[in-house]
TILO-716776 format. One record per atom (N, C-alpha, C, O, CB): atom name; residue in one letter; x, y, z; chain. Coordinates in nm, 3 decimals. Glycine has a CB too. Layout:
atome->CA	residu->A	x->X	y->Y	z->Z	chaine->A
...
END
This chain:
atome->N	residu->X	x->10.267	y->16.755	z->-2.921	chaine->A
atome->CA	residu->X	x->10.389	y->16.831	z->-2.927	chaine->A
atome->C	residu->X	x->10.417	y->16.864	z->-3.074	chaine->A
atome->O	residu->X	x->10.399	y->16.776	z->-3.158	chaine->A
atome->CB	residu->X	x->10.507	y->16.752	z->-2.864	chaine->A
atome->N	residu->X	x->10.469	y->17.015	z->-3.116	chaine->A
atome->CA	residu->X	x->10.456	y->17.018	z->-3.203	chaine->A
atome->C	residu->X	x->10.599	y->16.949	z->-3.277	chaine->A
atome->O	residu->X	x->10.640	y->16.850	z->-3.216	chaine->A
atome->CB	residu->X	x->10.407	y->17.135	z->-3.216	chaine->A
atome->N	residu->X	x->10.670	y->16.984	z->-3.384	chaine->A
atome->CA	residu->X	x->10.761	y->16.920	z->-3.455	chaine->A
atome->C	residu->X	x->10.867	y->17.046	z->-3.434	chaine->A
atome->O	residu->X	x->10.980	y->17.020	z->-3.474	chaine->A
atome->CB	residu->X	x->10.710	y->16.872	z->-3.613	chaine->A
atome->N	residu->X	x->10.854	y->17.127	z->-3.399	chaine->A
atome->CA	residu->X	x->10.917	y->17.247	z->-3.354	chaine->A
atome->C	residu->X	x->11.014	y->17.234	z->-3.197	chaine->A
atome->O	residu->X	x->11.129	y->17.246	z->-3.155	chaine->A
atome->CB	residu->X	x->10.787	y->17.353	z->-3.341	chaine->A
atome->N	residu->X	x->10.871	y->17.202	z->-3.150	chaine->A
atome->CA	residu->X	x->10.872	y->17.157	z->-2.998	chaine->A
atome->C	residu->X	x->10.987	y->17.009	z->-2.950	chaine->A
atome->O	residu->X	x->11.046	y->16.981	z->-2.846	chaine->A
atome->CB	residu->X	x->10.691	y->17.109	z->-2.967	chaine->A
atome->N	residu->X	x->10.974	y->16.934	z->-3.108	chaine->A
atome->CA	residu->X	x->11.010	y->16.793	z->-3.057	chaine->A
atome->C	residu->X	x->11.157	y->16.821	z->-3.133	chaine->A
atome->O	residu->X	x->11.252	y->16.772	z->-3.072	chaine->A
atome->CB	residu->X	x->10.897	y->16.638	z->-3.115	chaine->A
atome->N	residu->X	x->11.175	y->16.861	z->-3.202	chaine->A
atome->CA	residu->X	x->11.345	y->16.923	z->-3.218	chaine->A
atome->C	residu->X	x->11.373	y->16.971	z->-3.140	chaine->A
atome->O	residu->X	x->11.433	y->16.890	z->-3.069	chaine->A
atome->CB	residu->X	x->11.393	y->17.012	z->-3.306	chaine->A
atome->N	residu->X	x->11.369	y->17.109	z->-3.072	chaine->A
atome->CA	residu->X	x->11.423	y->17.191	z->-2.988	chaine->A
atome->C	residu->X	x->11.483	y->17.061	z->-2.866	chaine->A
atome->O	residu->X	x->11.596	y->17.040	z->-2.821	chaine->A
atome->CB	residu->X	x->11.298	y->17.318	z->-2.936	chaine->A
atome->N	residu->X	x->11.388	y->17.011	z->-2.847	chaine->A
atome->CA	residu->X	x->11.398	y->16.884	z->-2.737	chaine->A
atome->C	residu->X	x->11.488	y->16.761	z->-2.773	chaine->A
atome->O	residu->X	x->11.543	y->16.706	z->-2.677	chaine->A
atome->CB	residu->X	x->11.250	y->16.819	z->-2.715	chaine->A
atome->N	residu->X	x->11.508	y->16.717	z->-2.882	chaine->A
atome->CA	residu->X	x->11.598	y->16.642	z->-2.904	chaine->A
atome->C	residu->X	x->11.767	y->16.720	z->-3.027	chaine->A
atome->O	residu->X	x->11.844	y->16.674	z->-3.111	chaine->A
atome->CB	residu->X	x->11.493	y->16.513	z->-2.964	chaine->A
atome->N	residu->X	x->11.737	y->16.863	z->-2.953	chaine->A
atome->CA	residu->X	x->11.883	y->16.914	z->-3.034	chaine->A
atome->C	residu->X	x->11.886	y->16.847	z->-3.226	chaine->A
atome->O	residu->X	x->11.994	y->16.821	z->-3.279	chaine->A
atome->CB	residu->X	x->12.053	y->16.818	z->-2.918	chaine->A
atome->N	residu->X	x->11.775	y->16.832	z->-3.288	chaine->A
atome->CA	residu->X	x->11.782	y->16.823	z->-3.401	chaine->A
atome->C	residu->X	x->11.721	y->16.920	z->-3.489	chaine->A
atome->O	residu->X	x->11.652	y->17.012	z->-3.446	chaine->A
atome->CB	residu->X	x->11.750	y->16.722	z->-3.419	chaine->A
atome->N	residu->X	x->11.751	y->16.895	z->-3.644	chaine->A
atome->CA	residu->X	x->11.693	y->17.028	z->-3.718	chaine->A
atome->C	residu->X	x->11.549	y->16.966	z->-3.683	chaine->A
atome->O	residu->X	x->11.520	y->16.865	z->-3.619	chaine->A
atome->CB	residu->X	x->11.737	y->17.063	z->-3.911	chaine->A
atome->N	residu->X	x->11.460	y->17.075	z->-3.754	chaine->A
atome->CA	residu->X	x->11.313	y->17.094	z->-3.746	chaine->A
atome->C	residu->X	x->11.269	y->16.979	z->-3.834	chaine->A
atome->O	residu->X	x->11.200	y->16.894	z->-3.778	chaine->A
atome->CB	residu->X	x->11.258	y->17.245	z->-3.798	chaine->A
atome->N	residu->X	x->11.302	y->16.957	z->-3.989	chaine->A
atome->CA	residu->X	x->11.234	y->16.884	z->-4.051	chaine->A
atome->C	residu->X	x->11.224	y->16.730	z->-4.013	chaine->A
atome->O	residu->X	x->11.120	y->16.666	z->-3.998	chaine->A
atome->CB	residu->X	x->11.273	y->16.908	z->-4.164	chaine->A
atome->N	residu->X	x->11.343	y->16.687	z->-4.002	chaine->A
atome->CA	residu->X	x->11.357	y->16.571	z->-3.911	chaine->A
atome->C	residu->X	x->11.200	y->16.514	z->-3.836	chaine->A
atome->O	residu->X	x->11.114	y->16.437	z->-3.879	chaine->A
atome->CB	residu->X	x->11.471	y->16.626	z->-3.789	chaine->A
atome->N	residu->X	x->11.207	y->16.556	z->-3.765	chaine->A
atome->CA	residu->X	x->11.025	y->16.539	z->-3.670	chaine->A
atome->C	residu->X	x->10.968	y->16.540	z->-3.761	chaine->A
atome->O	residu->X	x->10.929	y->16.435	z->-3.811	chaine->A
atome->CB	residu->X	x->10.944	y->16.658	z->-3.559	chaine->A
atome->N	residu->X	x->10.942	y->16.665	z->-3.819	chaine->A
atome->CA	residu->X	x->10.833	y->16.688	z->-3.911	chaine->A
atome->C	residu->X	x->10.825	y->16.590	z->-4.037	chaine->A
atome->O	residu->X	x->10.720	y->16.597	z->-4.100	chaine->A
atome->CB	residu->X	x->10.845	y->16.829	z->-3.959	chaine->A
atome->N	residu->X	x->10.946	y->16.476	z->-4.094	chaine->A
atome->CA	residu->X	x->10.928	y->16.431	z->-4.174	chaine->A
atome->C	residu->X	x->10.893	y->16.249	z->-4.112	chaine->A
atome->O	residu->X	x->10.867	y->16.150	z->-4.180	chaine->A
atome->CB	residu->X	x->11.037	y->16.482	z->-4.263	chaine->A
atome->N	residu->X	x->10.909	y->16.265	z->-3.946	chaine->A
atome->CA	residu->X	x->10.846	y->16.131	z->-3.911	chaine->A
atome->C	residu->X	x->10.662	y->16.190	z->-3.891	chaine->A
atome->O	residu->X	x->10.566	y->16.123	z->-3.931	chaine->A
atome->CB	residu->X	x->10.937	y->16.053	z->-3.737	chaine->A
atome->N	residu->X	x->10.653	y->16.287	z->-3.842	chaine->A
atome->CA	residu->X	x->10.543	y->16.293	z->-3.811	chaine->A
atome->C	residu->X	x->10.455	y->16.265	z->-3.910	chaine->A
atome->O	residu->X	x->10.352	y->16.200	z->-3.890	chaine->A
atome->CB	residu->X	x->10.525	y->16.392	z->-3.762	chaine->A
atome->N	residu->X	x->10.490	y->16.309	z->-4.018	chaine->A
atome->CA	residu->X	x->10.385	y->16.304	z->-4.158	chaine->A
atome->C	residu->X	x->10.369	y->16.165	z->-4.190	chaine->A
atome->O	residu->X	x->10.261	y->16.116	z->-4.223	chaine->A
atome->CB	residu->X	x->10.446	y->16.384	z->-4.305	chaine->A
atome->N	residu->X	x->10.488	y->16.095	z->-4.179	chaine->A
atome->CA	residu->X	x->10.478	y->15.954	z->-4.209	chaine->A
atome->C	residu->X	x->10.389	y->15.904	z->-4.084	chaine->A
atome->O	residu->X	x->10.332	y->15.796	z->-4.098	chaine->A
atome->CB	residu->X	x->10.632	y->15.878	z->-4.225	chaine->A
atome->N	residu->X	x->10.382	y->15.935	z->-4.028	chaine->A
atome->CA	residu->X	x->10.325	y->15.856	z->-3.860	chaine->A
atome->C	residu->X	x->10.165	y->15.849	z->-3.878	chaine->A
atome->O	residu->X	x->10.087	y->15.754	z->-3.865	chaine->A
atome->CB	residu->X	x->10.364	y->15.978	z->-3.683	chaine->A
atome->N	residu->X	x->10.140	y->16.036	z->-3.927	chaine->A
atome->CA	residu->X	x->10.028	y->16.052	z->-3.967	chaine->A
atome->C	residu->X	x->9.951	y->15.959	z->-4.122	chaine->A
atome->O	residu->X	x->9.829	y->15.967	z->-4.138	chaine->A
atome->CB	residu->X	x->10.042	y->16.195	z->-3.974	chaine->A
atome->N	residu->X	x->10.028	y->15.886	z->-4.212	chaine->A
atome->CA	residu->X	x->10.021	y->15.855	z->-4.304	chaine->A
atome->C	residu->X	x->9.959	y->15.696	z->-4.285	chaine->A
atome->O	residu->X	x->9.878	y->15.630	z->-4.351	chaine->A
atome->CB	residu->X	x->10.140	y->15.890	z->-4.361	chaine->A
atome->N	residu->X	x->10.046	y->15.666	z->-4.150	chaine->A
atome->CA	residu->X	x->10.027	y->15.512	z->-4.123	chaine->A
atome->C	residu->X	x->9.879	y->15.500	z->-4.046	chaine->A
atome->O	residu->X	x->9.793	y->15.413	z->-4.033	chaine->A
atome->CB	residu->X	x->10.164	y->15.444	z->-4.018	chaine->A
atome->N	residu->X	x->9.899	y->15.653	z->-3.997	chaine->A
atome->CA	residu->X	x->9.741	y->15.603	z->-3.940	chaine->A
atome->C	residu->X	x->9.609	y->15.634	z->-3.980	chaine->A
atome->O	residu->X	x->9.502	y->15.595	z->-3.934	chaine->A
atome->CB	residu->X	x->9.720	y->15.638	z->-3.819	chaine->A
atome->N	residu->X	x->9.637	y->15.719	z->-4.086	chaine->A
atome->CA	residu->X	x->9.537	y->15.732	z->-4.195	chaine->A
atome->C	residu->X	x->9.525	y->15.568	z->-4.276	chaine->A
atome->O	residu->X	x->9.414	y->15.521	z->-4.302	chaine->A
atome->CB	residu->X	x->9.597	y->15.869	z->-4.310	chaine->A
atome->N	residu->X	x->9.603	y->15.522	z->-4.297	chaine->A
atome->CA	residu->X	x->9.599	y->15.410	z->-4.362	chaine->A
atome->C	residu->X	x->9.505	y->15.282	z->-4.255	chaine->A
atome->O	residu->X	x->9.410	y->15.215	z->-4.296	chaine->A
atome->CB	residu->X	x->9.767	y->15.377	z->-4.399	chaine->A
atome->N	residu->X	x->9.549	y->15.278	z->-4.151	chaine->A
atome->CA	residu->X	x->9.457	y->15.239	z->-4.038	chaine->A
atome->C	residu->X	x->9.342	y->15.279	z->-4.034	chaine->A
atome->O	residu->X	x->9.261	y->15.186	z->-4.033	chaine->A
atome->CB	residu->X	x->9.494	y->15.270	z->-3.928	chaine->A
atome->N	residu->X	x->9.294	y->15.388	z->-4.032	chaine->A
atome->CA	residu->X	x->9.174	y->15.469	z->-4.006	chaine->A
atome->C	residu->X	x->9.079	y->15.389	z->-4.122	chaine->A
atome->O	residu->X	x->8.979	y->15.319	z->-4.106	chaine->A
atome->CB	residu->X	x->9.199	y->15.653	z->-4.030	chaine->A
atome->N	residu->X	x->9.155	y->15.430	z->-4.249	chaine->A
atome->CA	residu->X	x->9.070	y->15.329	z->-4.406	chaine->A
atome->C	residu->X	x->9.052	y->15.242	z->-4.379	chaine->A
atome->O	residu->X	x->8.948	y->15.193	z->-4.423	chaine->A
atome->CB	residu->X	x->9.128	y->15.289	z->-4.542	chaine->A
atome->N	residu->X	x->9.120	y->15.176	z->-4.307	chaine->A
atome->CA	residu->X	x->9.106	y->15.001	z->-4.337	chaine->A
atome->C	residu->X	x->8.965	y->15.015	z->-4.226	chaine->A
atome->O	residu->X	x->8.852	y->15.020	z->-4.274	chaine->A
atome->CB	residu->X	x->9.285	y->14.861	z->-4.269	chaine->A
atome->N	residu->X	x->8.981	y->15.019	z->-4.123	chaine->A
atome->CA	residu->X	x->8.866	y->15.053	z->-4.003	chaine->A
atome->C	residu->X	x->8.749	y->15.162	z->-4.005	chaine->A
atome->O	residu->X	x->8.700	y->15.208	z->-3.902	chaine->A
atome->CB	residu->X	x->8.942	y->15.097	z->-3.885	chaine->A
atome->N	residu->X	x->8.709	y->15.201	z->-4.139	chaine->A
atome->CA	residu->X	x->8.657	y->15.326	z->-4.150	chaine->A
atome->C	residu->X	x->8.502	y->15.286	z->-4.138	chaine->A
atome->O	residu->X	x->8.453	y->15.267	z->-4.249	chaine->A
atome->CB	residu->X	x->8.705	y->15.405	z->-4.286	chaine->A
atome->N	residu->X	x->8.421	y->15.272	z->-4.040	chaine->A
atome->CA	residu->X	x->8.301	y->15.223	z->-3.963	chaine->A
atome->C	residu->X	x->8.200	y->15.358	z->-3.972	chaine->A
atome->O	residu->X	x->8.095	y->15.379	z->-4.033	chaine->A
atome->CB	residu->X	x->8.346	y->15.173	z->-3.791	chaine->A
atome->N	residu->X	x->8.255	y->15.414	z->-3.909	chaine->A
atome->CA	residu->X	x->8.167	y->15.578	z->-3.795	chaine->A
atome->C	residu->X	x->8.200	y->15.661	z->-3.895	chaine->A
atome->O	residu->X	x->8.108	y->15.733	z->-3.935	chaine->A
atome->CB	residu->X	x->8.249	y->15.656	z->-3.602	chaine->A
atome->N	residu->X	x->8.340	y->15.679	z->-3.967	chaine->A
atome->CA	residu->X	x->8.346	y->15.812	z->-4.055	chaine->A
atome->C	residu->X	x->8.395	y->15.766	z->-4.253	chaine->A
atome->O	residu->X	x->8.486	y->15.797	z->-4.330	chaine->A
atome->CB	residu->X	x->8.499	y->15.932	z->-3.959	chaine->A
atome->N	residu->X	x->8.286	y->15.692	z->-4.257	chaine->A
atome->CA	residu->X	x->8.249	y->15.698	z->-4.410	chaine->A
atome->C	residu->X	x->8.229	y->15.724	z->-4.504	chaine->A
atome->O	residu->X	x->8.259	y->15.675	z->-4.613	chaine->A
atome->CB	residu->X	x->8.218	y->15.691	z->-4.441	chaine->A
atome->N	residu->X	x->8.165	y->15.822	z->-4.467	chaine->A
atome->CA	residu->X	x->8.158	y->15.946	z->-4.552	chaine->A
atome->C	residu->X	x->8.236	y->16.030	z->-4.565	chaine->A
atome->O	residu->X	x->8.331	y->16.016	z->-4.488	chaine->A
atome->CB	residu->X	x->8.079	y->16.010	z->-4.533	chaine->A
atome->N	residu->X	x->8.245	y->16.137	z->-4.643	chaine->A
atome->CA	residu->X	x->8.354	y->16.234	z->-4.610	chaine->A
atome->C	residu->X	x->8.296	y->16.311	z->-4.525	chaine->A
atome->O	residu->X	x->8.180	y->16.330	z->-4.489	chaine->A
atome->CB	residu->X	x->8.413	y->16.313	z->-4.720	chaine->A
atome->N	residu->X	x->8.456	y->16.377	z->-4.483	chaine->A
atome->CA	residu->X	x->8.507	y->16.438	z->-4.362	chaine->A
atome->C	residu->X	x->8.562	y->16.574	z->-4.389	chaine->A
atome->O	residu->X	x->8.606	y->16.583	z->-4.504	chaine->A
atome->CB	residu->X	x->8.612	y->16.353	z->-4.300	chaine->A
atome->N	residu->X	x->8.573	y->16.699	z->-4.307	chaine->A
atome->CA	residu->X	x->8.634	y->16.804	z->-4.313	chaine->A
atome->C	residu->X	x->8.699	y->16.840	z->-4.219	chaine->A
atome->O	residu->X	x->8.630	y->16.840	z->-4.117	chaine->A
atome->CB	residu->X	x->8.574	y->16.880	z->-4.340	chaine->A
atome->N	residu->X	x->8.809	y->16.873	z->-4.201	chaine->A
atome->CA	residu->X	x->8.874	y->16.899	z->-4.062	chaine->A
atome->C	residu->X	x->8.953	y->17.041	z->-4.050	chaine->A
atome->O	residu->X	x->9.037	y->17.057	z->-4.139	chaine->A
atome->CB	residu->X	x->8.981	y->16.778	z->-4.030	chaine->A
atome->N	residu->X	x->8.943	y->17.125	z->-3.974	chaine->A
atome->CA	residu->X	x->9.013	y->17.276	z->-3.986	chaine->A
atome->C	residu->X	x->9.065	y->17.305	z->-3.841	chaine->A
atome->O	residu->X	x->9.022	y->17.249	z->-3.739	chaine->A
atome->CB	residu->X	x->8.895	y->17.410	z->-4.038	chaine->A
atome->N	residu->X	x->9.182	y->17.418	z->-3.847	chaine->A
atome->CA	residu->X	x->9.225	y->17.468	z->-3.725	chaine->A
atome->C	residu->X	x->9.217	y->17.622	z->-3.753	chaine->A
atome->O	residu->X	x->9.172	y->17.671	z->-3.856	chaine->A
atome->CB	residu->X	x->9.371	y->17.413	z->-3.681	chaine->A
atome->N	residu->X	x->9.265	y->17.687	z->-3.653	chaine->A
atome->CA	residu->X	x->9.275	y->17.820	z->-3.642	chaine->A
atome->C	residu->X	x->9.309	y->17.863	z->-3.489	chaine->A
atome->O	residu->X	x->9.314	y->17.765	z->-3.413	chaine->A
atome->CB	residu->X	x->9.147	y->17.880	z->-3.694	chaine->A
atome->N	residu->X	x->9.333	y->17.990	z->-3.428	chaine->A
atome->CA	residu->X	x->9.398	y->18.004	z->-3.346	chaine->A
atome->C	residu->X	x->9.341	y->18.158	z->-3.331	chaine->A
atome->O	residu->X	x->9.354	y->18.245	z->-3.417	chaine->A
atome->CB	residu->X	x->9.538	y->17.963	z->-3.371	chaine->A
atome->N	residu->X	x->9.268	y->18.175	z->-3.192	chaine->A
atome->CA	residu->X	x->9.204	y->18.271	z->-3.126	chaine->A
atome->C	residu->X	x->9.241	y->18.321	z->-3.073	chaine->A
atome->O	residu->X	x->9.317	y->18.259	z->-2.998	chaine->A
atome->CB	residu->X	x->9.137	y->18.264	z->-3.077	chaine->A
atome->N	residu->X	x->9.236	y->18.480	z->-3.048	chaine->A
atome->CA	residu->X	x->9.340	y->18.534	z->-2.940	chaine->A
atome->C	residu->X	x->9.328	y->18.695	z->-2.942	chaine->A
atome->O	residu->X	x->9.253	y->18.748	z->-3.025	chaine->A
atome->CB	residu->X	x->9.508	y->18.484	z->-2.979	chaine->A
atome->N	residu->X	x->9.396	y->18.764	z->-2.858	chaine->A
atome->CA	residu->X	x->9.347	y->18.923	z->-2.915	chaine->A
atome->C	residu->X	x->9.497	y->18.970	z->-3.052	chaine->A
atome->O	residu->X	x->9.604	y->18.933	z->-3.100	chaine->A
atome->CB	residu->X	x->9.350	y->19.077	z->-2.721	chaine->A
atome->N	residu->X	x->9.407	y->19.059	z->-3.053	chaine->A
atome->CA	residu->X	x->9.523	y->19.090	z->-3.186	chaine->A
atome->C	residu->X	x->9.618	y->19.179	z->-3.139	chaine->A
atome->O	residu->X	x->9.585	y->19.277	z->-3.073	chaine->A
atome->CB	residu->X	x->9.460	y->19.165	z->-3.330	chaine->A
atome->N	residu->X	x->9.784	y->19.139	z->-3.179	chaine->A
atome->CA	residu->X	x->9.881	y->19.216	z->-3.055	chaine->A
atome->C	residu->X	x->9.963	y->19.254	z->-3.210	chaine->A
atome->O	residu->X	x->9.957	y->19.216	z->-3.327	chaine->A
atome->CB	residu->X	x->9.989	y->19.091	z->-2.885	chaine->A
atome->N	residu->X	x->10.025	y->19.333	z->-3.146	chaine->A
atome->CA	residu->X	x->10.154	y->19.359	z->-3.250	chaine->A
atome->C	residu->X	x->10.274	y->19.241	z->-3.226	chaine->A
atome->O	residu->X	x->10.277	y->19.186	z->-3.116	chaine->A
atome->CB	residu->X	x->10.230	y->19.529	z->-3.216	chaine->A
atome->N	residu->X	x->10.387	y->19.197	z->-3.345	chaine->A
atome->CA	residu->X	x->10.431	y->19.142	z->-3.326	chaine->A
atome->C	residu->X	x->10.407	y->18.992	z->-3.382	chaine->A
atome->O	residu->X	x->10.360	y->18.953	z->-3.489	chaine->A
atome->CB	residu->X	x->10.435	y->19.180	z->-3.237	chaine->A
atome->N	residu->X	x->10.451	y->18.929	z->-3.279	chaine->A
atome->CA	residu->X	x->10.434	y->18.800	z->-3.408	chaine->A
atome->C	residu->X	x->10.255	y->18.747	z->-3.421	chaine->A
atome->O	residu->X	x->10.169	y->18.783	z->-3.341	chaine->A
atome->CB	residu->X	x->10.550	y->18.622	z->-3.345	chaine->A
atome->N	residu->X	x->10.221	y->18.621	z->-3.583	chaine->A
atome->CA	residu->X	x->10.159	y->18.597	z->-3.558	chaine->A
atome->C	residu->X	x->10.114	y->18.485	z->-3.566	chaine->A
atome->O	residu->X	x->10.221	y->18.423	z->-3.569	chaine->A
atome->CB	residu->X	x->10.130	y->18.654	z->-3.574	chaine->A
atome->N	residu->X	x->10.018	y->18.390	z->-3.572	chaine->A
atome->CA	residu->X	x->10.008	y->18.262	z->-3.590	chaine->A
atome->C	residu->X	x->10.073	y->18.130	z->-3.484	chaine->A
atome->O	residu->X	x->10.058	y->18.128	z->-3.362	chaine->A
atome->CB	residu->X	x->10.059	y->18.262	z->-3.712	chaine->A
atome->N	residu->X	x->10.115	y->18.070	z->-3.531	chaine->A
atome->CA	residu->X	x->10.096	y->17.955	z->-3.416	chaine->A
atome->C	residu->X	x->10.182	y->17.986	z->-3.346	chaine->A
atome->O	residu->X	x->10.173	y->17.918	z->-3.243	chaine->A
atome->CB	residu->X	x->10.107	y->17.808	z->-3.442	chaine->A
atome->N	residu->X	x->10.314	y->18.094	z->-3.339	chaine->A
atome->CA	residu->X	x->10.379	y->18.112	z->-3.238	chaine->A
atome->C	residu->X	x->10.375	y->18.199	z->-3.163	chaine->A
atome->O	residu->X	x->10.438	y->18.208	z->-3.057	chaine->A
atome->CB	residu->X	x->10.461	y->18.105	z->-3.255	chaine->A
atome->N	residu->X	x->10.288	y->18.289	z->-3.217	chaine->A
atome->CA	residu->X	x->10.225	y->18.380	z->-3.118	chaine->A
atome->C	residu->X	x->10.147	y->18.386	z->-2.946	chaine->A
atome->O	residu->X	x->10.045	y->18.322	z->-2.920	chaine->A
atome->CB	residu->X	x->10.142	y->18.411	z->-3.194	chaine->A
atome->N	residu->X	x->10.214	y->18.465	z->-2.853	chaine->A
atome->CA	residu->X	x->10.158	y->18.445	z->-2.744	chaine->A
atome->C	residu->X	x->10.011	y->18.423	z->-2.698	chaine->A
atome->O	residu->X	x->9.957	y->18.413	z->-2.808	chaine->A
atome->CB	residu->X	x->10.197	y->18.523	z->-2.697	chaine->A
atome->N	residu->X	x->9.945	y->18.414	z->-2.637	chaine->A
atome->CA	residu->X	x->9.793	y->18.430	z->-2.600	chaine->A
atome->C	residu->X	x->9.705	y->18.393	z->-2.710	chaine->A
atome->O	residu->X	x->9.595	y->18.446	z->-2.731	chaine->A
atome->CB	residu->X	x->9.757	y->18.577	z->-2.559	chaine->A
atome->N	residu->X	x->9.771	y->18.274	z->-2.800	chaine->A
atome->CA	residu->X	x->9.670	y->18.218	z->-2.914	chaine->A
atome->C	residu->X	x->9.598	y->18.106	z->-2.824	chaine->A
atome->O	residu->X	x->9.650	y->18.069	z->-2.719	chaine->A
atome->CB	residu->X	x->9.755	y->18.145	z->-3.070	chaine->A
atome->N	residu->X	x->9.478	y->18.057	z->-2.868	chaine->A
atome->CA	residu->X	x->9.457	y->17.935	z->-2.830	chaine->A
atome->C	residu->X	x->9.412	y->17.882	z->-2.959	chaine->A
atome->O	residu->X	x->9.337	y->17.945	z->-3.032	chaine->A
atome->CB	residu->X	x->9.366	y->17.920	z->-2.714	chaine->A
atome->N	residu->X	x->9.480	y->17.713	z->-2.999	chaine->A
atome->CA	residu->X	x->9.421	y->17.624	z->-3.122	chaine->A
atome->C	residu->X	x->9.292	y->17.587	z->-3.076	chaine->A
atome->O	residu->X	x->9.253	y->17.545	z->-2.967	chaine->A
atome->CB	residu->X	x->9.508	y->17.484	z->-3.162	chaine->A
atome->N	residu->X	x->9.215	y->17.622	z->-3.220	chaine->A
atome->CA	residu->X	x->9.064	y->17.550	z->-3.191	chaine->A
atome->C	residu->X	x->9.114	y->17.484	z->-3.353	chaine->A
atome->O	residu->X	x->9.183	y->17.514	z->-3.450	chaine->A
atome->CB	residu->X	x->8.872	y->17.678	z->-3.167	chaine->A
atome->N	residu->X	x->9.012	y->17.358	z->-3.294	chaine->A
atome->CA	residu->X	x->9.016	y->17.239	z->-3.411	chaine->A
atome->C	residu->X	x->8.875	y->17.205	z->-3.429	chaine->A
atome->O	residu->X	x->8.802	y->17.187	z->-3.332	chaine->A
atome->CB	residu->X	x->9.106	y->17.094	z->-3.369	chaine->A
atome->N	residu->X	x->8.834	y->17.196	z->-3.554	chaine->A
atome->CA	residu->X	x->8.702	y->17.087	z->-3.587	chaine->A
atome->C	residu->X	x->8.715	y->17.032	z->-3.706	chaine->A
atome->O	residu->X	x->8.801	y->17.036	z->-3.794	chaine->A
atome->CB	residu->X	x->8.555	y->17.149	z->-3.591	chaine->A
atome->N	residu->X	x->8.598	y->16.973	z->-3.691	chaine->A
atome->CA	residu->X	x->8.567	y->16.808	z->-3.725	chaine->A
atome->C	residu->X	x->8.443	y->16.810	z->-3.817	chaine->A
atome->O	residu->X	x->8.335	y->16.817	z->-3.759	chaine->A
atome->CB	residu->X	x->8.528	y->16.706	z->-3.575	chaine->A
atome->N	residu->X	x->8.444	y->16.804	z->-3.941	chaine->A
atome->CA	residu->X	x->8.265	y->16.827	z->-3.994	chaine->A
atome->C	residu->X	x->8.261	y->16.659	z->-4.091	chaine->A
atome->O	residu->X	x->8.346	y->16.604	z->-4.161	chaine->A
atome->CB	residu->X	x->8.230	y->17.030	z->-4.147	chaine->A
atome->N	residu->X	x->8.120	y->16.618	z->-4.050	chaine->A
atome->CA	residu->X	x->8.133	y->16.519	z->-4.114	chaine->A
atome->C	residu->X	x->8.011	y->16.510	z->-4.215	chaine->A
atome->O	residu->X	x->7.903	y->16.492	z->-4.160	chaine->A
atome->CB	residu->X	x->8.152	y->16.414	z->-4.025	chaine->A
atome->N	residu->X	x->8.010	y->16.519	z->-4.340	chaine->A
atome->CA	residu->X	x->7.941	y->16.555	z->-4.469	chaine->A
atome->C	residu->X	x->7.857	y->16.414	z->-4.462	chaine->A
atome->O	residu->X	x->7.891	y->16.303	z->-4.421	chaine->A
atome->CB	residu->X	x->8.051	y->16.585	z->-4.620	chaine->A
atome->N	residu->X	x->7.731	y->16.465	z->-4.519	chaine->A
atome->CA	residu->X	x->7.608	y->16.379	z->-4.544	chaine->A
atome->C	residu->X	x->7.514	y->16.321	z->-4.467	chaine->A
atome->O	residu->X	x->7.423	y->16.240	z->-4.487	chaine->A
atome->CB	residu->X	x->7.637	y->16.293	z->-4.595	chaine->A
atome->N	residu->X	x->7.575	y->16.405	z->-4.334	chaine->A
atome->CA	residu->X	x->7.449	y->16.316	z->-4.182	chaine->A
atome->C	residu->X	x->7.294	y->16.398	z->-4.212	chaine->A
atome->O	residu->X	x->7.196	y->16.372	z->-4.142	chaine->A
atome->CB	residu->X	x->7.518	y->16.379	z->-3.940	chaine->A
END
């Protein structure tokens, strides 16, 4: 859910979410280090969002996008 998504839903401003989420994300990066086994090496990670090209809005709130995410992991 995004942080957009999770305001609208709990009647609060936007940053709010967005400033637990980052922390949430922070704690589990910190987890991830401590446990870092399988991804040791460095890592690259990207998104983007596929879709036909419409007039009107664009990017993640745009209709008929779909998120693609990957994962590259340097030195295999």
């Amino acid at each position: 859910m995004t942080a957009r998504a999770a305001a609208d839903l709990m009647e609060i401003q936007a940053n709010t979410p967005g400033l637990f989420y980052r922390k949430l994300r922070m704690i589990i990066a910190e987890k991830l280090e401590t446990e870092a086994s399988e991804f040791a090496s460095e890592i690259e990670l990207g998104e983007s969002y596929f879709g036909v090209v419409r007039k009107g809005k664009r990017g993640r709130g745009a209709a008929g996008k779909v998120p693609v995410v990957g994962i590259l992991k340097r030195g295999w």
